[in-house]
FIKE-879151 format. One record per atom (N, C-alpha, C): z, x, y. Coordinates in steps of 0.05 Angstrom, whole numbers, plus 5000, padded with zeros to 4 digits. Layout:
<recs>
ZXY ...
</recs>
This chain:
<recs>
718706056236 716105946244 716205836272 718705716280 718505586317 718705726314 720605986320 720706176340 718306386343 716206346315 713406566327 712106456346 712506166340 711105986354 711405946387 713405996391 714805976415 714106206434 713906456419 713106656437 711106636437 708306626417 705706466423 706106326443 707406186454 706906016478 708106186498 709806356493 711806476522 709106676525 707806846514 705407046514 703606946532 701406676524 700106526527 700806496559 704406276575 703106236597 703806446608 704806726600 704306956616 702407066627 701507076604 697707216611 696207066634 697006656627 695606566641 695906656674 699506596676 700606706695 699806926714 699507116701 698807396702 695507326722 693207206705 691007256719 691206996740 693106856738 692706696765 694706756785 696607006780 697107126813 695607316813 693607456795 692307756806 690107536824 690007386815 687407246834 688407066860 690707056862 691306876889 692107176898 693607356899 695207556916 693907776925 691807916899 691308066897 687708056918 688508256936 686108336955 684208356943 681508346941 680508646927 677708796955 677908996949 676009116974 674009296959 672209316978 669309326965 669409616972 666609756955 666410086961 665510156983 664409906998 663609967033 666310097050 668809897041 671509917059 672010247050 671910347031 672710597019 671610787030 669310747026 666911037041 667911107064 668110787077 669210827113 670610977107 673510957091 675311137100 674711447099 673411437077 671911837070 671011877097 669711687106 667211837131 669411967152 671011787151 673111747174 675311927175 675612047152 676912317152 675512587151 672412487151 670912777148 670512827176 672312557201 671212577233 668512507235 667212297216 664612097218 665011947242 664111847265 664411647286 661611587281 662011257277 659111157267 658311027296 660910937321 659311007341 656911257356 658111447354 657411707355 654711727352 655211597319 653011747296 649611557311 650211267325 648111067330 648411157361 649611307378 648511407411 649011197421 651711037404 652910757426 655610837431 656710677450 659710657445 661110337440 663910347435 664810157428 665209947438 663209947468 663509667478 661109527487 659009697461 656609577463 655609357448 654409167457 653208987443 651508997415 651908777398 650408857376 647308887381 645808667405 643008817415 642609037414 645109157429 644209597440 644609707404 646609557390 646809777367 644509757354 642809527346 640909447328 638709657346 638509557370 634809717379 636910057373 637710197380 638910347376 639010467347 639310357328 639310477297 635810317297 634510267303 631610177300 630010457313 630910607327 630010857344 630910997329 633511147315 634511347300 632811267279 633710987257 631711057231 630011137226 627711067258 624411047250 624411487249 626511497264 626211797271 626411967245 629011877237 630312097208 629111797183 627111707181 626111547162 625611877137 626111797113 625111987091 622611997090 620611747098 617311757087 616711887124 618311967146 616612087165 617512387166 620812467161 622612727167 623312787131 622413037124 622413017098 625413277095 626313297116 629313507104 631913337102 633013517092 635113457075 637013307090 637613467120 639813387130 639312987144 636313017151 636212807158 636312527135 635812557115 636212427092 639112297095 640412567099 643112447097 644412287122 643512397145 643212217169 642211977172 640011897156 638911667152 639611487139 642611567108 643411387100 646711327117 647711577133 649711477156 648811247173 646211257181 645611057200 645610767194 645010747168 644410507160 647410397147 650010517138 651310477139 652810407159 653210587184 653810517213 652610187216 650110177221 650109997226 650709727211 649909797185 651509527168 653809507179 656609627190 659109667189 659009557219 657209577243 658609477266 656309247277 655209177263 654109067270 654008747242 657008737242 658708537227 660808477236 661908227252 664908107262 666608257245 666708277223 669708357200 669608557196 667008667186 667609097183 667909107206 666609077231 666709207259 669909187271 670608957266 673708977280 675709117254 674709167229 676709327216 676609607220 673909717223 673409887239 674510067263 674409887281 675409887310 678809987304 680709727288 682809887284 683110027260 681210227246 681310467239 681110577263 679610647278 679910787298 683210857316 683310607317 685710587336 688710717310 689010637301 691510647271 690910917253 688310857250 688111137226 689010957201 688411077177 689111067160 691310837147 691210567131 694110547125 695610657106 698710687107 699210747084 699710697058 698010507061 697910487028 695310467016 693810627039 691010707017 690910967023 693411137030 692711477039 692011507004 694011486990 694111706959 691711396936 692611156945 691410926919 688610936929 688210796952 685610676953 682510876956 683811066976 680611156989 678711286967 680711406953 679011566924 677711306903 678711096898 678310876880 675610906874 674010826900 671310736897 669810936884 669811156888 668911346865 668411376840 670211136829 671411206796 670510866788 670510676809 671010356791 669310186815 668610326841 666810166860 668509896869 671109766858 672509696869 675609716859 676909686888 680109726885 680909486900 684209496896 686609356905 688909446930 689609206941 691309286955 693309406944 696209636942 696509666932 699209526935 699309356950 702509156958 702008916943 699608826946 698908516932 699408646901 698608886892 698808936862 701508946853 703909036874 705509066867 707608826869 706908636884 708508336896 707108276874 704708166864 703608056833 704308126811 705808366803 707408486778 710008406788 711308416811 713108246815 715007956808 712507796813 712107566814 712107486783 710507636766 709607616738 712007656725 713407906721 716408006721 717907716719 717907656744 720607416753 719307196732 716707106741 716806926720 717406876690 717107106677 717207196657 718907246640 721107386653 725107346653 725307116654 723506986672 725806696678 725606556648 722506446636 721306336622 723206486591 723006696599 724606816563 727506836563 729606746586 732306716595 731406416581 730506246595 730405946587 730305896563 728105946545 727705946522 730006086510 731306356505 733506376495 736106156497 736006066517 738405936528 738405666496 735905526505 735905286492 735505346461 734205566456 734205566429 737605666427 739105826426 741205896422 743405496429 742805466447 743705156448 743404986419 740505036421 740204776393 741304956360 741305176365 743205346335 746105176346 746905256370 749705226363 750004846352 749304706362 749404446355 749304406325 747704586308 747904496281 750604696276 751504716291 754504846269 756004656260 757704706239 760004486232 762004466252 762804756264 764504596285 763404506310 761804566318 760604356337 760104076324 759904026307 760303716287 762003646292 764103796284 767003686283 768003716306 767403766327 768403786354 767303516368 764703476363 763203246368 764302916354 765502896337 765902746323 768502676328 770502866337 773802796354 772602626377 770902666389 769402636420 767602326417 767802246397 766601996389 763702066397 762802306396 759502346393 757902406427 760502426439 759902476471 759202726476 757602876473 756603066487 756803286510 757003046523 757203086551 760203206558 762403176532 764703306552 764903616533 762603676518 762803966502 760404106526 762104306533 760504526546 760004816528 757804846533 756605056510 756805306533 758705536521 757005686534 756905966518 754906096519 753806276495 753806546515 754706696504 755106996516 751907116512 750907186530 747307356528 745507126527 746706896528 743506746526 744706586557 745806656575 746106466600 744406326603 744706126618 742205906633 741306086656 739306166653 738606246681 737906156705 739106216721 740506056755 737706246774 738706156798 736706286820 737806616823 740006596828 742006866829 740607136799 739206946786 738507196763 736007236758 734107066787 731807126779 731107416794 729007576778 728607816783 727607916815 726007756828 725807796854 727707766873 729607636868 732407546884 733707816874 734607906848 735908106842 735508346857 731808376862 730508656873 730508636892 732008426909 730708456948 733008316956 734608266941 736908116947 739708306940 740508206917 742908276908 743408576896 740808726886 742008996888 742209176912 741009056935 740909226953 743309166967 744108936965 747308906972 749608946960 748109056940 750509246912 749809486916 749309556927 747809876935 749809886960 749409746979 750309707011 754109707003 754409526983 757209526978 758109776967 757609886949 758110156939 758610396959 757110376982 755910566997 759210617022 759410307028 761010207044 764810277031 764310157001 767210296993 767710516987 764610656984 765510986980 766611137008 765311057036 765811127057 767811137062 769010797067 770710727071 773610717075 773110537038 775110507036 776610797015 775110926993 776311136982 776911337005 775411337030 775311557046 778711537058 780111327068 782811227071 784611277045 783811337024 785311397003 785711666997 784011767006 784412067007 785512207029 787011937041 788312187074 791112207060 791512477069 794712447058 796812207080 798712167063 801211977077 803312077074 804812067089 807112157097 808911997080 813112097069 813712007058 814411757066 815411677094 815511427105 813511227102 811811237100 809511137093 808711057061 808811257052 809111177013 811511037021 813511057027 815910867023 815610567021 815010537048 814310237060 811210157043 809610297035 808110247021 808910056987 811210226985 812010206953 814109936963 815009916987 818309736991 816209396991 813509497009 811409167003 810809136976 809509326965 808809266935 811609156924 813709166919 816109046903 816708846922 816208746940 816608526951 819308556962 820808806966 823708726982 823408637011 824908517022 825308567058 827208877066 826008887086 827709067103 830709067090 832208877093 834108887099 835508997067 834308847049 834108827018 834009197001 831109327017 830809557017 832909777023 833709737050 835709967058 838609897034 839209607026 841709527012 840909776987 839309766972 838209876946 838010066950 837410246970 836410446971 839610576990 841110466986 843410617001 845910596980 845510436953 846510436922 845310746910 842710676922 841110856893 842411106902 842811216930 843811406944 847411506936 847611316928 850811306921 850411356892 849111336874 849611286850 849311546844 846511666863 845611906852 848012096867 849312066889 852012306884 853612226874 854012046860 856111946829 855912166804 852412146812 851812246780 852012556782 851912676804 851212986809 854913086812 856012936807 859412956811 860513006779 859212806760 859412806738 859413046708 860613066701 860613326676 857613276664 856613186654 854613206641 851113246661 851913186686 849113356698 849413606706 852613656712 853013976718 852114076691 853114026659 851514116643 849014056629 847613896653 845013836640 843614126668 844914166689 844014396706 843814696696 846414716681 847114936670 845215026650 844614836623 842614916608 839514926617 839114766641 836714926651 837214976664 838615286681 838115476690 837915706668 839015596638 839715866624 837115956610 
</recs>
């Protein structure tokens, strides 16, 4: 029963979690910002489209789309094309003849496109009339993630803590200790305390990419030096550091082993250990 209870609560401040970073992080842009971009790849210039340019005043743009509308109005020009001209215009002008569309505008012009509304955003408005950035969506599942590990690492930790305390030998360990606590350290294999080092955003921007970087570095590296061949002088002195002889120590041993082995090649029993394998 705690523990349904518990995740009832771990659920609860997730969700809460959840809609209070989609609402601090998360952009959202309207189907005006969207269209722009359609028009803007069909080669729409809503300067163009109002017979201004871009370093005209909002006076010239307003009398300016006040002359085109009255012209391509639907109740005076009854074809088609102008219809559709008439709702460019009035878009144009909503769009530059506003501080914030007008200068997002401007660098559309200049930038083009960003990338991260080539494939997410520009289609959106079509289907839901509003979308998301698609970085803030993904730093907010982020964020949610990390919190979320952290919160169900914690809760494991302490519940697995308060089981082990009712054991008998944690009783009896407690009770040598005259009831001190403080000098029994718990530590439980899978339920760690979780530290900063294990929270999920540190892991993803931190420490695997420097476990990636390390991998990368000893495959180059260091295996790449393991695969050169070495000479026998070299395995020698290689093998004389690993056993720890000196110089001097080495040549002594190694000028026995030399003697021993034409001891042994002198001997009756390697001449017939030769003999039977050659036969």
């Amino acid at each position: 029963m705690i523990q349904v209870k518990n995740k009832i609560k771990i659920i609860s401040i997730l969700i809460t979690l959840f809609i209070l970073t989609i609402n601090q992080v998360v952009e959202c842009k309207s189907s005006l910002y969207y269209s722009i971009l359609n028009d803007y790849e069909k080669g729409i210039d809503y300067y163009k489209i109002l017979n201004v340019t871009k370093d005209s005043t909002y006076s010239e743009i307003k009398k300016s789309f006040r002359k085109l509308s009255l012209k391509h109005h639907p109740d005076r020009n009854v074809e088609k094309s102008s219809h559709s001209l008439y709702i460019l215009l009035n878009q144009a002008h909503s769009v530059l003849t506003t501080d914030e569309t007008r200068k997002e505008y401007d660098e559309l012009l200049v930038n083009g496109i960003p990338w991260h509304e080539n494939y997410y955003g520009k289609y959106a408005y079509r289907y839901t009339g509003i979308s998301h950035d698609l970085r803030h969506v993904l730093l907010g599942l982020i964020i949610v993630i990390t919190i979320g590990k952290f919160v169900y690492q914690y809760n494991k930790h302490h519940s697995m803590i308060k089981r082990a305390k009712q054991t008998d030998q944690y009783k009896k360990r407690l009770a040598q200790l005259d009831g001190d606590e403080d000098e029994i350290q718990l530590v439980i294999q899978g339920a760690d305390k979780p530290t900063i080092s294990s929270l999920f955003i540190i892991q993803l921007f931190f420490i695997f990419p420097f476990k990636i970087l390390k991998s990368i570095y000893t495959f180059i590296f260091i295996n790449k030096f393991k695969f050169i061949q070495k000479t026998d002088e070299e395995k020698e002195e290689e093998y004389r550091l690993k056993m720890g002889y000196t110089k001097e120590d080495w040549e002594y041993h190694k000028k026995k082993s030399i003697e021993r082995m034409e001891k042994l090649k002198q001997s009756g029993k390697y001449k017939k250990y030769l003999r039977s394998k050659n036969k």
